[in-house]
N, C-alpha and C positions, 0 to 999 in steps of 0.2 A: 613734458612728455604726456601721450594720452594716453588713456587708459580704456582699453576695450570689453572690459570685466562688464559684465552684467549686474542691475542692480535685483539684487534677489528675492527682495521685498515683492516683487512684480511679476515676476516666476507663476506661471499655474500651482496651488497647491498641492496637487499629485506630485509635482517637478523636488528632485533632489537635490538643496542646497549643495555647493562643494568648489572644490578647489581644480585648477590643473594636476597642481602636486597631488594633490589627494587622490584623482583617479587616474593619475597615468604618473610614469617616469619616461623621463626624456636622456631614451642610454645615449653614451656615445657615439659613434661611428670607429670603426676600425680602418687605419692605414694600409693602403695596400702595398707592398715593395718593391712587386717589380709592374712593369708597364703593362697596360689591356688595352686590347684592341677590340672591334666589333667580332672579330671570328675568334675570339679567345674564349668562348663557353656561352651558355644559354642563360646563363643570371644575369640582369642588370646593375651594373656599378651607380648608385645616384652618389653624386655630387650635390652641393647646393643649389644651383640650377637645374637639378632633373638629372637625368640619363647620361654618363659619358662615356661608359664603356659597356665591356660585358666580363663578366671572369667563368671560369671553370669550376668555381663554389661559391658559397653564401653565409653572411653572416647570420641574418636572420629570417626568419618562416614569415610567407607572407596570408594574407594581405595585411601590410605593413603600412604604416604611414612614415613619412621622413620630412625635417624638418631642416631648413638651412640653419647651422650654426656660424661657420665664415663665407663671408662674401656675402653672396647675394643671401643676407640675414634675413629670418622670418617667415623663406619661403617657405610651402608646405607641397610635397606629392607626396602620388599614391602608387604603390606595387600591389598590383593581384596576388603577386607569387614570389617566392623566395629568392631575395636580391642580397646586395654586397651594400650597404651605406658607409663610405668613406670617412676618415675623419674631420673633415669639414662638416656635418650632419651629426644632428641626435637621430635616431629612431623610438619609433615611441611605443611603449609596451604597459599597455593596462593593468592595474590596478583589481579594475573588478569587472565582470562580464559589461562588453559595450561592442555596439556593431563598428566595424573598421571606417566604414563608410561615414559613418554620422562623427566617428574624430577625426578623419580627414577634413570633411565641413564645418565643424567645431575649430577646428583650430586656423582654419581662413579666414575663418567670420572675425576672431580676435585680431588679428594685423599683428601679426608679432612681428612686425618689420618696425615697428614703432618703438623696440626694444635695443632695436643696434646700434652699438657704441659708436664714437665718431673716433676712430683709427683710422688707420691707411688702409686696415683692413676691417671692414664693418663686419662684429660681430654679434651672436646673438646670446647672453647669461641665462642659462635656463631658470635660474632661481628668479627671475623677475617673471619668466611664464609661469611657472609652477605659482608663485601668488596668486597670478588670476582669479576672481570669481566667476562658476559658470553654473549654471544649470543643467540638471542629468534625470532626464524623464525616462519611462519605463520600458524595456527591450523593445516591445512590438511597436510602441510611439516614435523610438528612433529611426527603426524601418521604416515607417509609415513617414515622417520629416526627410527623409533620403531620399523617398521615393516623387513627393510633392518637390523637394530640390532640382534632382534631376529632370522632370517634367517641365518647370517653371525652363531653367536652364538651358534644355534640349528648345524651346519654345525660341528663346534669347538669341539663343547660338544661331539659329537659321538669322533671327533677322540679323544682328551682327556680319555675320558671311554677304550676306545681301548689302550691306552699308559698304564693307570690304567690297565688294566685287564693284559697287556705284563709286569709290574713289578712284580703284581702278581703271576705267573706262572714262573716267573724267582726264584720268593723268594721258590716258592715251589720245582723246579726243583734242586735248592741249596740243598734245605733240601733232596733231593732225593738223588743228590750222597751223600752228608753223612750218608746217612742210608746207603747205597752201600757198601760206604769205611768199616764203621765198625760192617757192615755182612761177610767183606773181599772178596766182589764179585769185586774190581778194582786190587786184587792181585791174583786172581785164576792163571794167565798166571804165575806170579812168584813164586808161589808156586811151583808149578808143573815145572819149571826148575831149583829147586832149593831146593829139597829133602834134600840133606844133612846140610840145614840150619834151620830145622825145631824142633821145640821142640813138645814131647807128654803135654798135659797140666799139668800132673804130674811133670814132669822135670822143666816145667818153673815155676811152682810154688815154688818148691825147690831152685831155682835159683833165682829168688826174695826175696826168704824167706833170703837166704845168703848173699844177696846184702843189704838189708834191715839191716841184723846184724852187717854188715863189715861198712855200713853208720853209725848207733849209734855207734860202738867202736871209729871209725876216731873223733866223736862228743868231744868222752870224751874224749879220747887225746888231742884235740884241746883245750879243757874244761882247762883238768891240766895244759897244756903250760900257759895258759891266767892266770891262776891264778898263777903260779908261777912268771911271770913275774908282776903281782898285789902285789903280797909280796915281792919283789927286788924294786920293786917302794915304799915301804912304806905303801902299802896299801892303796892308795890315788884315790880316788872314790869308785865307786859300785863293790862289788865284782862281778868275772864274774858268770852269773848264768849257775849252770850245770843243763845239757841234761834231759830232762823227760825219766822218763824209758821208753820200746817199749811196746806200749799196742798190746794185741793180736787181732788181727783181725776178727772178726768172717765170716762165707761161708757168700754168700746169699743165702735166704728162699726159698722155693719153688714158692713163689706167684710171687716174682720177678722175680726169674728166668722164670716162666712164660711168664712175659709179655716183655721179652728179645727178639728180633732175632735169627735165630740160628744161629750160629759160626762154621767157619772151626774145621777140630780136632785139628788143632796145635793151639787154641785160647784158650783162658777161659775167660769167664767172673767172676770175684771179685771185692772186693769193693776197692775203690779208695784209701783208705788208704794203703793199701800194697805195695804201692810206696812210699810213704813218711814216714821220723820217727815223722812227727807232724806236721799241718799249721801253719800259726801266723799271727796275727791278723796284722796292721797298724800303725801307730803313731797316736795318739789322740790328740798332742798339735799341740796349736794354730799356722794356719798359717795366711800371708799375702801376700798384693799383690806385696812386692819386696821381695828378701832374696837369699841366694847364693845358693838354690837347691832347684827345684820345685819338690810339692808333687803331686804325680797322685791320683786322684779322682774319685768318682763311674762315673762322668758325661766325664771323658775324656777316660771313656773305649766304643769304638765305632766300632762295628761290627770284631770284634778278636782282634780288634789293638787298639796302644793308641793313641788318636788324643792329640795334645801336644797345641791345643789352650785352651783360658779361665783355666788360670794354676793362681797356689798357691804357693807361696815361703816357706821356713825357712832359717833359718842361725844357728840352732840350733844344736852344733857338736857332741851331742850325740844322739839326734834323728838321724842326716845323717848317723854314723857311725851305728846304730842299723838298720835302716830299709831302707839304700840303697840298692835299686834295683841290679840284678847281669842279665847279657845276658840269656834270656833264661826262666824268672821267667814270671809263670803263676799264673793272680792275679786274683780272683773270687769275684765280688760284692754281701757282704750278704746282705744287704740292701735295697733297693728301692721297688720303687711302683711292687702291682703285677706281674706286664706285662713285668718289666725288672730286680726284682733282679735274680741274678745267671748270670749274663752277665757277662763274659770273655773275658781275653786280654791276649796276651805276649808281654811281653819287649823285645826289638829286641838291646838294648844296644844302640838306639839312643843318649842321651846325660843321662849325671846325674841325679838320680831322686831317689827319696824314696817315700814310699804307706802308704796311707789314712788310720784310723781306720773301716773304712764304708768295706774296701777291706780285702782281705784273701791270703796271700801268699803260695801254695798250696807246696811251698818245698819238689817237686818231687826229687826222684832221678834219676840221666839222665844216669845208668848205666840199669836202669829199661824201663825209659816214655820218651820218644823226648816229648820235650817242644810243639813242634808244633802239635802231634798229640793227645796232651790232651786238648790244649788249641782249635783245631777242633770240639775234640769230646764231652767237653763240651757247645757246641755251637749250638751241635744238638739237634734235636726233642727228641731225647733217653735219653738225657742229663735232657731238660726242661722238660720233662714229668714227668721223675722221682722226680724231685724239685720241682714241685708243687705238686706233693703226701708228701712231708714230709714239703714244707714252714710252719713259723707262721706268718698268717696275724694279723696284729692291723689295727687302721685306717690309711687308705692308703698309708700302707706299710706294705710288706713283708719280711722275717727273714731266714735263712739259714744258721746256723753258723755253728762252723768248724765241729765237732761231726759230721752234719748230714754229711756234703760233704764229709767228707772219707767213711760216710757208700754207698755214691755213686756207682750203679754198673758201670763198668770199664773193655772196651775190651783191655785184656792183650791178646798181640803176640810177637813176638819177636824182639828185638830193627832194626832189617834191615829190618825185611817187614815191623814195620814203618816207615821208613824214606822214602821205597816205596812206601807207602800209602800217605807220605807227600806229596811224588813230584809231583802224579797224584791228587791231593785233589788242589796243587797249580795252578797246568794249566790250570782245569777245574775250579774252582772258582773263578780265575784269567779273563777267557772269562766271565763267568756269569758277573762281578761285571762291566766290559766294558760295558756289554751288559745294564748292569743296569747305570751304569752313564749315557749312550744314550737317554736312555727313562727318567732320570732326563733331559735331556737337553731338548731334547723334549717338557716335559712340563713346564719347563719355559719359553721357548721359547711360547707355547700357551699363559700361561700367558701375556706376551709382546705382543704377537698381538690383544689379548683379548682389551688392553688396548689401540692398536693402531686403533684399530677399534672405540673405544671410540672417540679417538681425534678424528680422522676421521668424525665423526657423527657430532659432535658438532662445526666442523670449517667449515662446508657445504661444505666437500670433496669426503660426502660418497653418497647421494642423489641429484641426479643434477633434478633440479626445475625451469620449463618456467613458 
């Protein structure tokens, strides 16, 4: 565990050696009994996280500082004026004359989040704060460190909001070329040099339609083989289960169609299913945290890709052999909270792996869909828009299963101007995503000086005092 205590030795000699305990106590918070809402009084209720209600009175006079004791342990705000601190919270009451402001900043600089137990519910033992060593300089110097804090601060904050708003616009201008890509305005130039590779949309429909037939018959063939070699074995396990028949696909509506883009003539928009002869759903049995093939989860599908950390094992050789992953498979999360089910990945054949019941294996045909320009284009605004017209919310969580995602609309072109649309979807989202780790670096780097400023204040580095 670290230790955020100041070494004292190093303290300005005006500066007064001392303890947390020594100059503050950290009361408790009091429980409230019955429910508060925003219109239930003008005092603020803090919680560990800050602000969650308001009551009709107050425990203590402010300005107040508060410090999280459960949950979110270690945090620290600030009340102007006379609030309600819950019992989840210490509030913290002086000792001996000290401006509010400068123990609000005193007590962020130490990270008392470094304190909290590892429970189900992280807490915070105020007797390991109250050890602390800190340094306590003279009234008007506290002022004066307050006021250089918030200066420094006030400086940060704009650029900070500025780094914010450059993420922002990145995240938009993403979404921009992919509206582009499949409006087909990044392949205008190749269309037009390349006339004789073009399909009317009649043609390409019939040319999916056939690709689509030729995909179930290979099915069933593969079907009889498996089972014929099941009855030469004895018959010894599950028999192989054959192919669902090919269900028809219906147009999309007008309404839809509607609130489509328009498409080049060599495009069509249909629904998503006419590339595939059916999804399928994950493995449901239990995994854990060792086992000889990790299973990908809603939570490792992470901005198109799979991130391959916080993974889940099996060793289970017919779940592997059922629901291993193959190069190229686009997996759709029907599951999760509002905001992110329908998030999308493809497997690029990094290492071994098989997929979650939570996911959806969209078992494109890649004579029809490049893997990568399905798993773009459901990534887009055109994609989520339309998923959230057809999700089913419960509580705090949303549904999308396989039925609605094939009725997905779906810019069908022809398989070389995607692979077109890939290359320029890669280059240009390839700088964006630079551009965006940047401005992540950016702001944690704020964050770190945020905090170096901190030290700074409180080791009497940042305020020089005759």
């Amino acid at each position: 565990m670290r230790d955020s205590s100041l070494d004292q030795d190093t303290l300005p000699s005006h500066w007064e050696g001392s303890t947390v305990g020594e100059l503050y106590e950290l009361a408790y918070g009091k429980g409230l009994v019955k429910k508060f809402r925003k219109e239930d009084g003008p005092y603020p209720v803090y919680g560990s996280n800050g602000v969650v209600g308001y009551h009709d009175s107050y425990v203590t006079e402010g300005p107040v500082v508060i410090v999280g004791r459960k949950g979110a342990a270690g945090e620290v705000h600030f009340s102007p004026g006379n609030c309600w601190p819950i019992d989840t919270t210490y509030f913290v009451k002086p000792k001996k004359a000290v401006d509010e402001k400068f123990t609000y900043y005193l007590l962020k600089s130490l990270r008392l989040k470094q304190f909290e137990t590892s429970t189900a519910i992280p807490g915070l033992n105020r007797a390991d704060a109250h050890r602390l060593r800190i340094g306590v300089p003279p009234l008007q110097e506290q002022k004066d460190i307050v006021a250089k804090i918030e200066t420094l601060f006030s400086e940060l904050d704009k650029g900070i909001e500025s780094l914010k708003t450059a993420r922002q616009q990145l995240k938009a201008y993403r979404q921009a070329v992919l509206k582009h890509a499949f409006e087909g305005k990044l392949t205008e130039q190749w269309r037009q040099q390349n006339p004789d590779k073009l399909e009317s949309p009649e043609q390409l429909l019939d040319r999916i339609q056939q690709e689509r037939e030729q995909r179930y018959q290979q099915q069933l063939e593969e079907w009889k083989s498996a089972v014929k070699v099941w009855e030469e074995n004895g018959k010894e396990g599950k028999k192989p289960s054959k192919p669902k028949a090919l269900k028809e696909i219906s147009v999309l509506d007008g309404e839809v169609l509607s609130s489509l883009p328009e498409s080049p003539p060599s495009w069509m928009w249909g629904r998503l299913g006419l590339m595939t002869c059916g999804v399928e759903y994950g493995t449901s049995a239990k995994s854990s945290g060792e086992g000889d093939v990790p299973v990908v989860r809603m939570g490792n599908l992470q901005s198109g890709i799979i991130d391959w950390s916080d993974l889940v094992f099996t060793s289970d050789k017919e779940e592997i052999e059922k629901y291993s992953l193959k190069a190229g498979d686009v997996l759709f999360n029907r599951t999760n909270s509002p905001e992110l089910v329908g998030k999308t990945a493809i497997y690029k054949g990094e290492r071994e792996a098989l997929f979650a019941g939570y996911l959806i294996r969209v078992n494109h045909i890649s004579s029809i869909v490049d893997g990568r320009y399905l798993n773009y284009f459901l990534n887009s605004l055109i994609a989520k828009g339309y998923g959230n017209t057809v999700k089913t919310d419960g509580v705090n969580q949303s549904n999308i299963n396989g039925e609605k995602l094939q009725g997905y609309p779906f810019p069908f072109c022809s398989l070389g101007e995607q692979v077109v649309v890939v290359d320029a979807l890669d280059e240009k989202v390839s700088a964006i995503d630079r551009m965006s780790d940047e401005v992540s670096l950016q702001l944690d780097k704020a964050v770190a000086l945020r905090q170096s400023i901190l030290k700074k204040a409180f080791s009497g580095q940042l305020v020089r005092f005759s």
